[in-house]
PLY file of the C-alpha trace (Angstrom):
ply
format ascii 1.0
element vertex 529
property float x
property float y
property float z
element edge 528
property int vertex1
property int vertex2
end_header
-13.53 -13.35 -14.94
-10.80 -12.50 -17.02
-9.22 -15.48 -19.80
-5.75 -17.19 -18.39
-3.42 -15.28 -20.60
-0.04 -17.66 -21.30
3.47 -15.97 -20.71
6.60 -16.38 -22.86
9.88 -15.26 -22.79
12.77 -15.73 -24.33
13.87 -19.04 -22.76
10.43 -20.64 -23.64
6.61 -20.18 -22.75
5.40 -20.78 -18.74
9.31 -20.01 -17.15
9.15 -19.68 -14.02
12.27 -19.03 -11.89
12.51 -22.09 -9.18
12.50 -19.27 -6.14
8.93 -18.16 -7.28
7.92 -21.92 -7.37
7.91 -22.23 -3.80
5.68 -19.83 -1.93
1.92 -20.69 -2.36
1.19 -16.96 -2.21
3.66 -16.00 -4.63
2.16 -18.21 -7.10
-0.92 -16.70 -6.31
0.36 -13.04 -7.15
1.77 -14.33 -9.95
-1.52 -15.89 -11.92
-3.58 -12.58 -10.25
-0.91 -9.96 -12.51
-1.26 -12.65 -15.67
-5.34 -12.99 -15.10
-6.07 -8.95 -14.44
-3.57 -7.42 -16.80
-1.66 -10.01 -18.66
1.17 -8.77 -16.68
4.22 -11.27 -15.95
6.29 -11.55 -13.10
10.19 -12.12 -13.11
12.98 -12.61 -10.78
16.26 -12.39 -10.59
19.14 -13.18 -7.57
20.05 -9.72 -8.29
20.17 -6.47 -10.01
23.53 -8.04 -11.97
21.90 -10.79 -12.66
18.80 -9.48 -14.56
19.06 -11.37 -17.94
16.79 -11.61 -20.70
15.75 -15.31 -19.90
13.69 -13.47 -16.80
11.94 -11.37 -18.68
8.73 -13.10 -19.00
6.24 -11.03 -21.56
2.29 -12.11 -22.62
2.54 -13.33 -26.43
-0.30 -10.59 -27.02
2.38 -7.86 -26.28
4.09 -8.61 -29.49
5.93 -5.55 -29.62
8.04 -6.75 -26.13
8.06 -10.34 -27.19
9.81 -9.34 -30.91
12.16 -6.85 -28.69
13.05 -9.71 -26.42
14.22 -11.97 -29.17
15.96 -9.25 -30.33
19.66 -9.28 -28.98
19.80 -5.18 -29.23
16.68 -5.36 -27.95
16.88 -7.77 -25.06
20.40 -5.88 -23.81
18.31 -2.49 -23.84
14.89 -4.33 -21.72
18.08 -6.08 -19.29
19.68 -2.13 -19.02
16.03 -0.54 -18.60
14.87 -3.12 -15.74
18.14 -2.73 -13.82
18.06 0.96 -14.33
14.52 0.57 -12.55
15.83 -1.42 -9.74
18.68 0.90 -9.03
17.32 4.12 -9.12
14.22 3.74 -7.21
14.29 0.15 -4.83
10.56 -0.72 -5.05
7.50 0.64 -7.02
6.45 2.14 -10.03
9.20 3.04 -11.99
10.62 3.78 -15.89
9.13 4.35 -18.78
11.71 1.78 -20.50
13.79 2.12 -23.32
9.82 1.51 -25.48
8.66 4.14 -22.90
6.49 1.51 -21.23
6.79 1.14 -17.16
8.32 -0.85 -15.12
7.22 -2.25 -11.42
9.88 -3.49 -9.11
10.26 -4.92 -5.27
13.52 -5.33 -3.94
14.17 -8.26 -1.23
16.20 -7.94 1.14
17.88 -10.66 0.59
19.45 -9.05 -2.61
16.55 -10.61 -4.75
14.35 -8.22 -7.14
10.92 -8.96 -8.26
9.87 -7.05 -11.25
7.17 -6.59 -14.05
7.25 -5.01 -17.21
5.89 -4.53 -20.91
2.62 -2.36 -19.38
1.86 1.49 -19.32
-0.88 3.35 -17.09
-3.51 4.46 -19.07
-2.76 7.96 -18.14
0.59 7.54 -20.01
-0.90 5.43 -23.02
-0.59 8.33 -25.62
2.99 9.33 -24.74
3.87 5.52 -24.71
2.35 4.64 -28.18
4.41 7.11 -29.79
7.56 6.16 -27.96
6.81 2.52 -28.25
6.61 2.80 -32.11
9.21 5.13 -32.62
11.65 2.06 -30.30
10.36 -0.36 -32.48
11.09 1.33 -35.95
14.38 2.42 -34.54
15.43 -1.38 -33.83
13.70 -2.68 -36.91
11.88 -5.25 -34.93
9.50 -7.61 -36.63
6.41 -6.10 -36.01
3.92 -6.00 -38.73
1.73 -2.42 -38.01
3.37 -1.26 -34.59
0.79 1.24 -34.05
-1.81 -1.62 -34.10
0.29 -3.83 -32.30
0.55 -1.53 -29.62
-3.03 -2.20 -28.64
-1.87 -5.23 -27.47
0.37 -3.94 -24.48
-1.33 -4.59 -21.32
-3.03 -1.25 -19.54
-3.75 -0.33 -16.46
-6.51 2.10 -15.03
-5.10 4.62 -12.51
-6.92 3.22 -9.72
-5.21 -0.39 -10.50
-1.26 1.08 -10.23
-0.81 1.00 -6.45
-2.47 -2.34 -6.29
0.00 -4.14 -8.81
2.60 -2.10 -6.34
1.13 -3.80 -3.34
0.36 -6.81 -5.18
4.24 -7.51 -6.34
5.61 -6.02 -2.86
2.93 -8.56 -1.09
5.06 -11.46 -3.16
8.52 -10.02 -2.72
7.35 -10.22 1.41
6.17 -13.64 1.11
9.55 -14.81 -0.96
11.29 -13.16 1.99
9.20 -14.52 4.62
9.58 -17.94 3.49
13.40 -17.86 2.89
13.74 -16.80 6.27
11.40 -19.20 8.06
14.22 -21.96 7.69
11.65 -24.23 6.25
11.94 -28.01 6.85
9.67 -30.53 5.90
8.48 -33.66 7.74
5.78 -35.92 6.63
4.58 -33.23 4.18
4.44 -30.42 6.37
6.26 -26.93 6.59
8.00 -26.27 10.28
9.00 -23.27 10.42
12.45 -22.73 13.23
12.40 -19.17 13.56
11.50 -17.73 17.10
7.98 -16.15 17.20
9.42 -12.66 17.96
11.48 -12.60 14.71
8.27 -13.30 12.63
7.54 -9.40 13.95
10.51 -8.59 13.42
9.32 -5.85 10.82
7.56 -3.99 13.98
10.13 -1.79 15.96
9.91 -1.26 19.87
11.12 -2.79 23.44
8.75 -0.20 25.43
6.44 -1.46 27.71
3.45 -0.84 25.47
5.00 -2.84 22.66
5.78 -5.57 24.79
2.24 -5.86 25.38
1.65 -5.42 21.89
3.80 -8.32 21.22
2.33 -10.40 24.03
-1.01 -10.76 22.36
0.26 -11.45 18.83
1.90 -14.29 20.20
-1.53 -15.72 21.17
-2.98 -15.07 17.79
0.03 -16.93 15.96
-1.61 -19.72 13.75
-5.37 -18.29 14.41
-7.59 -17.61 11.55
-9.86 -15.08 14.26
-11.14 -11.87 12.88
-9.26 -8.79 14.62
-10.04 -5.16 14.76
-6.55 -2.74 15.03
-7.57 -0.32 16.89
-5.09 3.13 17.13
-4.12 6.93 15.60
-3.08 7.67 12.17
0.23 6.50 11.64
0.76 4.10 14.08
1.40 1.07 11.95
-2.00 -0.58 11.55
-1.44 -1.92 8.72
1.88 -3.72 9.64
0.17 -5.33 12.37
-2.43 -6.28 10.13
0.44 -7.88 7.64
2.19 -9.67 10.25
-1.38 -11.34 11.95
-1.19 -13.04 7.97
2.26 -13.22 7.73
2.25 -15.65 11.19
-1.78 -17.01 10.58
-3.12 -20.31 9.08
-3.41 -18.32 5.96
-0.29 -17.25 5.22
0.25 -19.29 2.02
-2.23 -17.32 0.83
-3.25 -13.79 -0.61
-3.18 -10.45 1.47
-4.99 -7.88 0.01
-5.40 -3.96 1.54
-7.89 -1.60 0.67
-8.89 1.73 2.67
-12.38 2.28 3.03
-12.40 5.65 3.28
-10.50 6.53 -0.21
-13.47 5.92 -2.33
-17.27 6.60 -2.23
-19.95 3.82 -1.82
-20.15 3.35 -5.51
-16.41 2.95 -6.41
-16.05 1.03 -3.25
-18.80 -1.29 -3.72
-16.71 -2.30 -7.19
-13.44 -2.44 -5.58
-14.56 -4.97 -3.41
-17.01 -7.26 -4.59
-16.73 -6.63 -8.35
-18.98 -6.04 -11.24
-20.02 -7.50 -14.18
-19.16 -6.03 -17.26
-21.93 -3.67 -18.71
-23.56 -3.03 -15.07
-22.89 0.82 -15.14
-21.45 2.88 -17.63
-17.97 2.82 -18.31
-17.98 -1.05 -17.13
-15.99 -2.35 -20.00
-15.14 -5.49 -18.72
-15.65 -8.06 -15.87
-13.64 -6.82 -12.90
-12.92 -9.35 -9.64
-13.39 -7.71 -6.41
-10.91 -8.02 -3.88
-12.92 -10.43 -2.02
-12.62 -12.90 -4.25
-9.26 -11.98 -4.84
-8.74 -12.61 -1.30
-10.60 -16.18 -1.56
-8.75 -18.22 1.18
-6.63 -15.25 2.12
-6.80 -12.07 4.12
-8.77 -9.08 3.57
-7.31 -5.96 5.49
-10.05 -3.13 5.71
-8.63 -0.02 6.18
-10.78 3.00 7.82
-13.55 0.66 7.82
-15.20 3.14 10.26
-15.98 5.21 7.42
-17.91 3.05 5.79
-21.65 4.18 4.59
-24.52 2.57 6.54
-25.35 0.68 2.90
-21.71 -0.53 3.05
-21.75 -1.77 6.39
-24.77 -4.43 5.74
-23.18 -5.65 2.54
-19.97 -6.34 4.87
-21.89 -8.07 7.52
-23.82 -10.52 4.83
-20.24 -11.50 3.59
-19.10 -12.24 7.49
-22.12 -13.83 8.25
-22.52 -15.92 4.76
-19.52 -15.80 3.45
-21.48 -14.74 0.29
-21.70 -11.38 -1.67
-22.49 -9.96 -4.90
-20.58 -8.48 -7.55
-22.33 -5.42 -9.06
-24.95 -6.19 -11.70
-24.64 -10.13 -11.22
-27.52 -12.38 -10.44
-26.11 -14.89 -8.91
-23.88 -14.75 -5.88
-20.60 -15.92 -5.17
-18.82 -18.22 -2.13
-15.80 -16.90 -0.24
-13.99 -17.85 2.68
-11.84 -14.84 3.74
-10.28 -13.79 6.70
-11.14 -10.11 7.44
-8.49 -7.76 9.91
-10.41 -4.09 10.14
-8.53 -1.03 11.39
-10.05 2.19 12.11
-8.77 5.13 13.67
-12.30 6.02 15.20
-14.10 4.84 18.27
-16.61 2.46 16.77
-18.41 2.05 20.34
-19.38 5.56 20.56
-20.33 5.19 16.84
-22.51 2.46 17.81
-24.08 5.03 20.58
-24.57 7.36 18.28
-26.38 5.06 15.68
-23.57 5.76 13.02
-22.09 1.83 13.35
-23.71 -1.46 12.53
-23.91 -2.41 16.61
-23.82 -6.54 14.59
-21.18 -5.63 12.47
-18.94 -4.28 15.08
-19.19 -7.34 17.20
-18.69 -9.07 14.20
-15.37 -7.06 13.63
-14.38 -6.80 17.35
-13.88 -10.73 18.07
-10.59 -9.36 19.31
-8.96 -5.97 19.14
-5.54 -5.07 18.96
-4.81 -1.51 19.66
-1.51 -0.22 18.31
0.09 2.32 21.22
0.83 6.03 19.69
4.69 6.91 19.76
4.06 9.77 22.35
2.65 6.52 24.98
6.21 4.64 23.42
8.35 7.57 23.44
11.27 5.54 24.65
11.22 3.69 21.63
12.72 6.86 19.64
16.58 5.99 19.61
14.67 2.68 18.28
12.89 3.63 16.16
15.21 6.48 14.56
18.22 3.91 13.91
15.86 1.75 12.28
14.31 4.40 9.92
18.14 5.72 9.17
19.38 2.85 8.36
16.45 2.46 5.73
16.83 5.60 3.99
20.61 4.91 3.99
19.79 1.66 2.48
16.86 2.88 -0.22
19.67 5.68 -1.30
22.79 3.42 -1.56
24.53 6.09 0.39
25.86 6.02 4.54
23.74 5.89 7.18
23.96 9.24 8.78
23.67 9.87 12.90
21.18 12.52 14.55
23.26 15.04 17.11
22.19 14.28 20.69
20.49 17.81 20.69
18.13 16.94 17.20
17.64 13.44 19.28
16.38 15.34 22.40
14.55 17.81 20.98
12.43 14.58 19.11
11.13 13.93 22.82
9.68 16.77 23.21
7.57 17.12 19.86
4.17 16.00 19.94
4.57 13.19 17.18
0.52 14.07 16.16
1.35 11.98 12.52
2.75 9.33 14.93
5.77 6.58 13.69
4.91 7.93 9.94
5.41 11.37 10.97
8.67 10.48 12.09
9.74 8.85 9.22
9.00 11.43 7.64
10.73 14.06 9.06
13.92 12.00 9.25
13.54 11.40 5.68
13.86 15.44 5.32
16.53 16.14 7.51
19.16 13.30 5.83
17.77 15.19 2.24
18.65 18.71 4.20
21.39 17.33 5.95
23.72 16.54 2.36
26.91 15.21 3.11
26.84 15.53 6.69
27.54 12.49 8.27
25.82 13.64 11.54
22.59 15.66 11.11
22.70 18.95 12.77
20.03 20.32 15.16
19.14 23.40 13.27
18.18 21.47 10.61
14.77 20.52 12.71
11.33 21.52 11.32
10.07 24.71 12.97
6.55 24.21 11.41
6.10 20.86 13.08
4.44 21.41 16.55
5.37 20.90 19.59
3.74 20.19 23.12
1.27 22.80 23.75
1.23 24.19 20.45
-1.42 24.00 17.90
-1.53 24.92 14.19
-2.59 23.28 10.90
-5.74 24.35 11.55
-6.69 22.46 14.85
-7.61 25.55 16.92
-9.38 28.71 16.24
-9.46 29.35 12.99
-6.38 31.36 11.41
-6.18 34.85 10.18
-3.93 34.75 6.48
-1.75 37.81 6.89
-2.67 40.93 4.73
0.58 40.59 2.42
-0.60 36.97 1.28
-2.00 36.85 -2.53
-5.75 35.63 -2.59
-5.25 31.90 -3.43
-3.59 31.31 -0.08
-6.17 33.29 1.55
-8.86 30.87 0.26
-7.38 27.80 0.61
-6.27 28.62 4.57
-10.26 29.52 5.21
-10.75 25.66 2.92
-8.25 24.28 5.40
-9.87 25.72 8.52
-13.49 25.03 7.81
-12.91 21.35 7.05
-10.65 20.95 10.46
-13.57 22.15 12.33
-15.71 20.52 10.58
-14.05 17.27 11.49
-13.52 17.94 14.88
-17.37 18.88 15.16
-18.59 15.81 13.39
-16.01 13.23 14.75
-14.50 12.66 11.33
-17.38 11.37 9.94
-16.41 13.02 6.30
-19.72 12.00 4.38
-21.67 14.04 6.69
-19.05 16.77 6.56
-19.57 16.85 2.68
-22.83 17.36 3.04
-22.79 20.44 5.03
-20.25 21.57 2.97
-22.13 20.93 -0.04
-19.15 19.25 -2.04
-18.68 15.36 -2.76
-17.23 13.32 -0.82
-14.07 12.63 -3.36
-13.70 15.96 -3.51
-13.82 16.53 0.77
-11.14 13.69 1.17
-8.95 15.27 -1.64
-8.79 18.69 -0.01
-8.44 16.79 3.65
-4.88 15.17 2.00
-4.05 18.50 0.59
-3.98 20.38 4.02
-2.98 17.33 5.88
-5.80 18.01 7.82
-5.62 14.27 9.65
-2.84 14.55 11.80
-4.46 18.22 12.66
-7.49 17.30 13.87
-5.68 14.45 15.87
-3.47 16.95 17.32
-6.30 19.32 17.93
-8.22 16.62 19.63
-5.18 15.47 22.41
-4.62 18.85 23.13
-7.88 19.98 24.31
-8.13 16.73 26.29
-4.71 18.04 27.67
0 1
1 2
2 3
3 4
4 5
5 6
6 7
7 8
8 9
9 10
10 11
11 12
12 13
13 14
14 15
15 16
16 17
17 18
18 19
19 20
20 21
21 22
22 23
23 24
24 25
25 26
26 27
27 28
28 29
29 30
30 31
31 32
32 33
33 34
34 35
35 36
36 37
37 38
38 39
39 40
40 41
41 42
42 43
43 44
44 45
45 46
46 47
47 48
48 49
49 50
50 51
51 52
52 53
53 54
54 55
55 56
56 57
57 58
58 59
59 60
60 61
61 62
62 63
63 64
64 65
65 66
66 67
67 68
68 69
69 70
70 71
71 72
72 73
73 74
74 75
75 76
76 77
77 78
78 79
79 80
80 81
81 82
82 83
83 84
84 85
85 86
86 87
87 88
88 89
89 90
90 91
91 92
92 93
93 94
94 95
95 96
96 97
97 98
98 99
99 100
100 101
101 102
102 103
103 104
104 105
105 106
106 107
107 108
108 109
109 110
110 111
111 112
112 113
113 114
114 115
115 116
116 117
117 118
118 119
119 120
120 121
121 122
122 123
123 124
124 125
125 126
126 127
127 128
128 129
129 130
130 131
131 132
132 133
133 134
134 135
135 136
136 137
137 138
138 139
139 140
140 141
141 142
142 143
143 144
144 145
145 146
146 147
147 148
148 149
149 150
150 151
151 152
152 153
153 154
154 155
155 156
156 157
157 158
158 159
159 160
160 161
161 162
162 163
163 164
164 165
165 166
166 167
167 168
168 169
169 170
170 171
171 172
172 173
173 174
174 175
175 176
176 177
177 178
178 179
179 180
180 181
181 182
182 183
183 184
184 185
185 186
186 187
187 188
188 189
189 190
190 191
191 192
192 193
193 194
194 195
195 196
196 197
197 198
198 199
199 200
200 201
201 202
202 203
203 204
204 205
205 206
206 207
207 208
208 209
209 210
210 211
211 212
212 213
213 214
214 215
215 216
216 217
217 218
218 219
219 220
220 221
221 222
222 223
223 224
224 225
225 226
226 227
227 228
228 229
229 230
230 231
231 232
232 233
233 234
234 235
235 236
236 237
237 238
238 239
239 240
240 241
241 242
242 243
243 244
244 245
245 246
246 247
247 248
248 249
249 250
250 251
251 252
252 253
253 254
254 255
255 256
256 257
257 258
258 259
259 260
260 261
261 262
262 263
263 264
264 265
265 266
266 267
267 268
268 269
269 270
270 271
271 272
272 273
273 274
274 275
275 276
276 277
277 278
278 279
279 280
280 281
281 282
282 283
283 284
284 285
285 286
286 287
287 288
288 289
289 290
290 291
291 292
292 293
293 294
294 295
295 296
296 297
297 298
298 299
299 300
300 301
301 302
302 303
303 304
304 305
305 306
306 307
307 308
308 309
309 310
310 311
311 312
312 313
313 314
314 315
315 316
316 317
317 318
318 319
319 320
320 321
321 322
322 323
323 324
324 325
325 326
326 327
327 328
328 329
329 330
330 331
331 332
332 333
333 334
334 335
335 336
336 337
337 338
338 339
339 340
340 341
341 342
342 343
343 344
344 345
345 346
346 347
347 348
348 349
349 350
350 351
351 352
352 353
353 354
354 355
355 356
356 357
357 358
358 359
359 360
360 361
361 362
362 363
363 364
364 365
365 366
366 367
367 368
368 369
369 370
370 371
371 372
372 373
373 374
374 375
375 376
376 377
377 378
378 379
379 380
380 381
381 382
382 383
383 384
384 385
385 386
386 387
387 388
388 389
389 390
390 391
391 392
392 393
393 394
394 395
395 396
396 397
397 398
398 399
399 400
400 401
401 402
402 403
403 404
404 405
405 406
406 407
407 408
408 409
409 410
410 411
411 412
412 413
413 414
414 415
415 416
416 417
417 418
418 419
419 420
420 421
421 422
422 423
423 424
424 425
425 426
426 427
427 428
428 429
429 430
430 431
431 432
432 433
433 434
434 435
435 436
436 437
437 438
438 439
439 440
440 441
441 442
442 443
443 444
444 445
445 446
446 447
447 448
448 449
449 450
450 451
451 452
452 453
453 454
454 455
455 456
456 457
457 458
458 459
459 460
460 461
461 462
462 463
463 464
464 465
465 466
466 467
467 468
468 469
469 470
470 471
471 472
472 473
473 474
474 475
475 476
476 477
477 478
478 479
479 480
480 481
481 482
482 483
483 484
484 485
485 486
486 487
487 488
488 489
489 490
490 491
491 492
492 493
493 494
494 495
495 496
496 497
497 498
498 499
499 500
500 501
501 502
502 503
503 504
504 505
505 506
506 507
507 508
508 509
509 510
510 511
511 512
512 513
513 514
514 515
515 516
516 517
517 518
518 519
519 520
520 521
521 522
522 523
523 524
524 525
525 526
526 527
527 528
């Protein structure tokens, strides 16, 4: 494990604004970004508010620190942040006025969370030299910059889109409590919101999500394990967020991972850790995200794709509660709650000898299964306001209005990419759409398929037209092999690599590439059809 690394800022060393000092969970995130990466988490009311007395900064980033206590320097780290926050709402953004980066979650209530002082170690080079140049240019105190820049907090590529979920996980739980109208009574939190407004992030009034929300009820304040069962972008994963979000654990941390994203090795690491020296390039002691789950929630993504070798070191944790970290002797104690998703039919997996038959029944204590949009389709005006009026809002500009013809022509598209798929394709037409306030029908994607139709490679495989230059020749036969291949092999990618003598990596890079996912599901429903 990692030293505690202390924070200061400019106001004085451990500030902590008095909104982050109430949810358990945000605390949590808070000493997780200071243990991994020495990384510091601020707040502010709002984006006008950002001063330099939020800006918290590790004492081994001295460069940040002097540029803090710097008044040019703090006013340019205040501009920078709120630049951040402005242009893009949430994420990764930047590099800073030191060409360092800059993570940021906005709240809806107006609130922003945000980190900074760090670079991606795929930037490090370009950030050194920017980083010194800012420093010499404000004649900050810094005794060897260049050396001092080895002090600035890294991240490894892999470790980026956790510290995004990681800060958007605390911005949630900051919302989530602010909203619960919390009272306390002999010590204890009672929360006076109605249960349907703790799912109030999930969209729908069709039958099927009536059901949907019917059984969450039940599992409000249960600590079961569940298995989400449904198609590629249905909105798993919210489900999975909002079993925590209304659970016994909910103080706690929620951590996501997909299974199928990395291979056994890499995925082994992620999450149980390793010990540092256990394979090459192990540099360090790295905590697996069970144990950065201790007393929390563990959402396993895809977990259907796990490796046979996987599967039994899942089932010892379930069972044991114990697991261990690569290259360690000893084993370590957790007590997590696990929510699985998959997208796959893990009983005829169990038929066919591909799933753990324990470890499903271990997963499958009860299942949720997350309707696709074409079994909700009356949920569209729903869910299109909703998805409008959150582009409007992520752009700062009006909401904009489909034309009753773009709105009926939605009902009769297949929707293979589900709810994300829609998203999506609203997000291009208000891009196409400019200053129209009301998006026109002709601005609807001709590529995307309707019913009946198949393309992206889910039928027979395509002929590339004679005119087309050799690379898109290639990559079309790439795209049309794999899509079978999937199909053939029920999406079981390792086996697919195999046959197609490439890694696995490599397979699930080319499968986002073509977007061969929502193919293969389309293929699929319309052969059944």
């Amino acid at each position: 494990m990692l030293p505690e690394r202390k924070s200061a800022s400019v106001a004085g060393p451990g500030l902590v604004p008095s909104a982050l000092a109430q949810p358990h969970a945000v605390r949590s995130v808070r000493e997780t970004l200071r243990r991994w990466w020495g990384i510091e988490l601020g707040f502010a009311g709002s984006p006008a508010e950002i001063a330099p007395k939020s800006i918290a900064i590790s004492p081994e980033n001295r460069i940040c620190t002097a540029c803090l206590h710097d008044e040019e320097g703090g006013r340019r780290c205040v501009a920078s942040i709120r630049e951040a926050v402005l242009a893009g709402g949430s994420g990764l953004a930047g590099p800073c006025h030191l060409g360092l980066d800059v993570v940021v979650a906005r709240l809806s209530t107006g609130g922003v969370l945000f980190g900074c002082g760090f670079v991606a170690e795929k930037r490090s080079a370009d950030a050194r030299e920017s980083a010194v140049r800012g420093a010499a240019r404000l004649r900050l105190p810094v005794a060897d910059p260049p050396r001092a820049f080895e002090g600035i907090p890294r991240l490894e590529e892999r470790d980026v889109p956790r510290l995004v979920d990681l800060v958007g996980t605390a911005a949630s739980e900051m919302v989530a409590f602010s909203g619960g109208a919390p009272s306390r009574h002999n010590g204890t939190r009672e929360a006076t919101v109605p249960r349907r407004q703790l799912f109030a992030d999930i969209v729908g009034k069709s039958a099927p999500m009536q059901g949907l929300y019917a059984l969450l009820d039940k599992l409000v304040k249960s600590d079961i394990t569940v298995l989400v069962t449904g198609e590629n972008g249905t909105g798993k994963e919210l489900i999975a967020r909002a079993l925590h979000r209304t659970g016994l654990r909910k103080d706690k941390t929620f951590v996501a991972q997909n299974c199928s994203a990395l291979n056994d090795n890499l995925l082994e690491s992620e999450l149980f850790g390793h010990v540092k020296g256990s394979f090459t390039g192990a540099t360090r002691d790295k905590i697996g995200l069970f144990k950065l789950a201790d007393g929390g929630t563990l959402f396993l993504d895809e977990v259907g794709d796990m490796s046979p070798s996987m599967q039994v070191k899942l089932l010892r944790v379930l069972q044991e509660g114990t697991f261990l970290p690569v290259g360690a002797e000893k084993p370590e104690q957790v007590d997590v709650r696990i929510i699985a998703a998959t997208n796959r039919d893990l009983r005829e997996m169990v038929v066919h000898k591909e799933f753990r038959e324990d470890l499903f029944y271990r997963l499958h204590v009860v299942n949720v299964e997350v309707p696709a949009l074409r079994e909700r389709i009356e949920d569209l005006p729903l869910l299109c306001e909703h998805f409008l009026g959150r582009i409007a809002a992520r752009g700062r500009q009006p909401k904009k209005r489909l034309h009753p013809d773009l709105l009926r022509s939605f009902y009769e598209a297949r929707w293979a990419g589900n709810v994300r798929e829609l998203e999506n394709e609203l997000e291009r037409l208000v891009v196409l759409a400019g200053e129209a306030e009301v998006i026109p029908p002709e601005l609807r994607s001709q590529a995307r398929p309707d019913r009946g139709s198949r393309s992206n490679g889910a039928g027979p495989a395509s002929t590339a037209p004679a005119s087309c230059d050799l690379a898109t020749a290639v990559g079309r036969v790439e795209r049309d092999l794999i899509a079978k291949g999937l199909r053939e092999l029920g999406g079981n990618k390792s086996r697919l690599a195999a046959r197609l003598g490439v890694s696995r990596t490599t397979l699930i890079k080319k499968i986002r590439e073509y977007a061969i996912e929502e193919a293969r599901a389309e293929g699929e429903q319309g052969e059944a059809e």
